[in-house]
C-alpha positions in Angstrom: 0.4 0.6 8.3 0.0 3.9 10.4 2.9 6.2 10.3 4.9 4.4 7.6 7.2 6.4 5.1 7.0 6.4 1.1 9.0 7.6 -0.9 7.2 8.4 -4.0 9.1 9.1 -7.6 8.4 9.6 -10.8 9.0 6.3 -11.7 6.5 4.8 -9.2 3.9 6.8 -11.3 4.7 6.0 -14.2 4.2 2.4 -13.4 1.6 2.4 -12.0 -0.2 4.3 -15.3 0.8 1.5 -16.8 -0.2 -1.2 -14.9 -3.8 0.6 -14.4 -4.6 0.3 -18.1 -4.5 -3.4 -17.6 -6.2 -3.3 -14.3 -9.5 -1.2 -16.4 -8.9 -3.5 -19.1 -9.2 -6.8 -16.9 -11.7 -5.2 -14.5 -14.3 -4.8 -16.9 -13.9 -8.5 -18.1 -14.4 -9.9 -15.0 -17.6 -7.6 -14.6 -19.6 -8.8 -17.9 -18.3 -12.6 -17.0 -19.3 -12.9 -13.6 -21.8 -9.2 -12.5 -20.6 -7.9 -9.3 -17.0 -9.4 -9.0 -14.9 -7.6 -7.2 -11.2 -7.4 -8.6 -8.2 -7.7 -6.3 -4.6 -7.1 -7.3 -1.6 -8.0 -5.2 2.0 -6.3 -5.3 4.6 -7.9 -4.2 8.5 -7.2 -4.0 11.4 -7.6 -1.5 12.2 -4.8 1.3 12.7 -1.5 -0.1 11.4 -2.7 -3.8 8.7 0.2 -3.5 5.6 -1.7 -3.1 4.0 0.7 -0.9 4.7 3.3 -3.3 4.0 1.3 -6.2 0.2 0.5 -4.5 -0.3 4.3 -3.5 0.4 5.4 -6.6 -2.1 2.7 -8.9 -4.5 4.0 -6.0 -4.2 7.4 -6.9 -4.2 6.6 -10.6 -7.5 4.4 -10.1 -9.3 7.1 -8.1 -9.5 9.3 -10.9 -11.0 7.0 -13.0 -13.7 6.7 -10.5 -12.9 4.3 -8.8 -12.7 3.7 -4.8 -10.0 1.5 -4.2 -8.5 0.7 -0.4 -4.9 -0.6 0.2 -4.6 -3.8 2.4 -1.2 -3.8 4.1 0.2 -7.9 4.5 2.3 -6.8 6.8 -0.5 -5.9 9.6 -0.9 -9.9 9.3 2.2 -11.1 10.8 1.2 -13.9 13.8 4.2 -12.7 16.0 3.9 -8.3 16.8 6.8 -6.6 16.1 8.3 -5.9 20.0 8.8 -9.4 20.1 9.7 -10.5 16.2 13.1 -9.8 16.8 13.4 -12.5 19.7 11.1 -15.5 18.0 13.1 -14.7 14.7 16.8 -15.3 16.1 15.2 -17.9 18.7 14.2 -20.0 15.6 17.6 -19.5 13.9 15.8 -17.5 11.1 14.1 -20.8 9.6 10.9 -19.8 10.1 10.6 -16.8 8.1 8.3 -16.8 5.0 4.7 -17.2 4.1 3.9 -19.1 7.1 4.5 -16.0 9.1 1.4 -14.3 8.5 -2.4 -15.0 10.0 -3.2 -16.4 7.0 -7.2 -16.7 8.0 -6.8 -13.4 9.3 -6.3 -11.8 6.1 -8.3 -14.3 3.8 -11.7 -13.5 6.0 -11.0 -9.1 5.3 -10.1 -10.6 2.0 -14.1 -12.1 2.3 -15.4 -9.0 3.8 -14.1 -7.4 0.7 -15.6 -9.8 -1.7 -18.9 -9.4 0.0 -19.0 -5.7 0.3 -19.3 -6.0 4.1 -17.7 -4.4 7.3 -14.8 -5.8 8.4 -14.9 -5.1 12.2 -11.6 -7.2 12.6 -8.5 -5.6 10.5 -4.8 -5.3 12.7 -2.9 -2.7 11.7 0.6 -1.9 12.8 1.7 1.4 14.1 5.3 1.8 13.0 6.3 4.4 16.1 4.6 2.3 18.9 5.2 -0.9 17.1 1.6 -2.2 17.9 -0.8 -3.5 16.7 -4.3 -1.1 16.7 -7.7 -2.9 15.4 -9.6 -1.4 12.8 -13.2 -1.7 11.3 -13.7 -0.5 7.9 -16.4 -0.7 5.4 -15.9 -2.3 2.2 -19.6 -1.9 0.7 -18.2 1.3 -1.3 -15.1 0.0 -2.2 -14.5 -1.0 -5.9 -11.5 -2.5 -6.1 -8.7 -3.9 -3.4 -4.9 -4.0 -3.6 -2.9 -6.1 -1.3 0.2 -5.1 -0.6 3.3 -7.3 0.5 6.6 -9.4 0.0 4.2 -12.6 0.1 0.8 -10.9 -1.6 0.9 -12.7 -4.5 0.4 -16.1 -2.9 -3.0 -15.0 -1.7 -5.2 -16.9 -2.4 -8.0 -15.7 -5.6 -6.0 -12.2 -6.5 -7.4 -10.9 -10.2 -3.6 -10.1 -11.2 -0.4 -10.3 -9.8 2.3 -7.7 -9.9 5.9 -8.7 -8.6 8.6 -6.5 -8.7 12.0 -7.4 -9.9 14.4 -6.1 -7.5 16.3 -7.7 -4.7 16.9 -6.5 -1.1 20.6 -5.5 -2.4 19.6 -3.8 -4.9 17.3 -1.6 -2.7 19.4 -1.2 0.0 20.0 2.6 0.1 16.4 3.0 -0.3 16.1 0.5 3.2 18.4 3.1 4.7 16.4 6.3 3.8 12.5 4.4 4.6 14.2 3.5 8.4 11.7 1.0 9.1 14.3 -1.4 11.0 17.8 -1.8 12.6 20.3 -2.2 9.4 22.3 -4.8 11.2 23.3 -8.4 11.4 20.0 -9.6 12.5 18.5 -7.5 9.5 20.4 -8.9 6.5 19.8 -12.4 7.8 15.8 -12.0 7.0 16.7 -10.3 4.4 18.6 -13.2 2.6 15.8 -15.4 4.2 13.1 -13.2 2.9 14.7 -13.2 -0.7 15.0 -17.0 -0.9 11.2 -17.4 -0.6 10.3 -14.3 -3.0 12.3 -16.0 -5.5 9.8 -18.9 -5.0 6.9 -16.8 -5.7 8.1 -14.7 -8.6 6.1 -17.4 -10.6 2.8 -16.8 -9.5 2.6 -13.2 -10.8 1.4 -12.0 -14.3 2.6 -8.5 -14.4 6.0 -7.7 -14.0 8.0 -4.3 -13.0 11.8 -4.5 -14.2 15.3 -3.2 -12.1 15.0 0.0 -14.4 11.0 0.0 -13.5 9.6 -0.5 -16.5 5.8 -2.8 -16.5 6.3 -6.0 -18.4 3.2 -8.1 -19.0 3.1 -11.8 -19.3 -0.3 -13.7 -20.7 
């Protein structure tokens, strides 16, 4: 996403240090069982949780073990843009809000551009101070390793390892406030609570695990 705020801490680091011994570990498996695989790992967490932080910072980590990694975004993926979200949302009474928001083929064929080490002349990205959507091309025939960033990026489909973190939209609410992606109102805590119902749901399909007090947690 162009323009969008992190808010980076020590603890986001940390994490990330952590998780990226794994991510070596696991990488290099993959390699000697299947030559030329290219690993994917997918954060996920509620609004304000610190994905995009979380991401960056495994990114940076990553780089300086030589590795060229790029950072896909989920939310450039939503079917609906964001000038008219707000309408379609409350319009639907809120029911349709979940996985089944996002271009789904969009992202599983940059996914395939990835995996392939070609160009993908097709990527949306969202431009958080226009609120459109721009169209990128970007060439993935340098690129190592991918991280997929997102409330729902865990469910996609073929990720190497999953990374969920455990913290719920109430928990992170001050850091919601400070990030000021969207209105704090009404309409807000309603997708919220919507958003939250179908991360719960999802929580099961990661492997690696980032605690309240951000600490990693593995599971086999």
């Amino acid at each position: 996403m162009l323009n969008d705020i992190l808010l980076i801490g020590e603890k986001h680091k940390k994490a990330a240090e952590s998780i990226a011994e794994r991510v070596l570990v696991e990488k290099e498996a993959k390699e000697e069982e299947q030559p030329g695989h290219r690993f994917i790992v997918a954060i996920s967490g509620e609004s304000g949780a610190g994905k995009s932080e979380l991401s960056h910072s495994l990114a940076t980590v990553l780089k300086k073990e030589g590795i060229r990694v790029k950072i896909l975004h989920t939310d450039n993926y939503y079917l609906i843009e964001p000038l008219k979200r707000r309408a379609f949302r409350e319009l639907n009474n809120f029911e349709d809000i979940g996985p089944q928001e996002y271009d789904r083929e969009q992202l599983q064929r940059n996914i395939a551009d990835f995996r392939k080490g070609h160009t993908a002349a097709d990527m949306p990205c969202i431009d958080i101070i226009t609120e459109k959507v721009d169209r990128l091309v970007t060439d993935f025939s340098d690129i190592d390793l991918l991280i997929i960033d997102g409330l729902y990026a865990i469910a996609t489909e073929g990720i190497d390892l999953g990374v969920y973190i455990d913290l719920t939209y109430k928990e992170t609410k001050k850091n919601q406030m400070l990030r000021g992606k969207e209105l704090t109102d009404d309409h807000r805590w309603k997708v919220l609570e919507k958003e939250h119902q179908s991360a719960t749901e999802l929580r099961r399909l990661a492997n690696t695990f980032v605690s309240r007090e951000y600490k990693v947690l593995f599971r086999d």
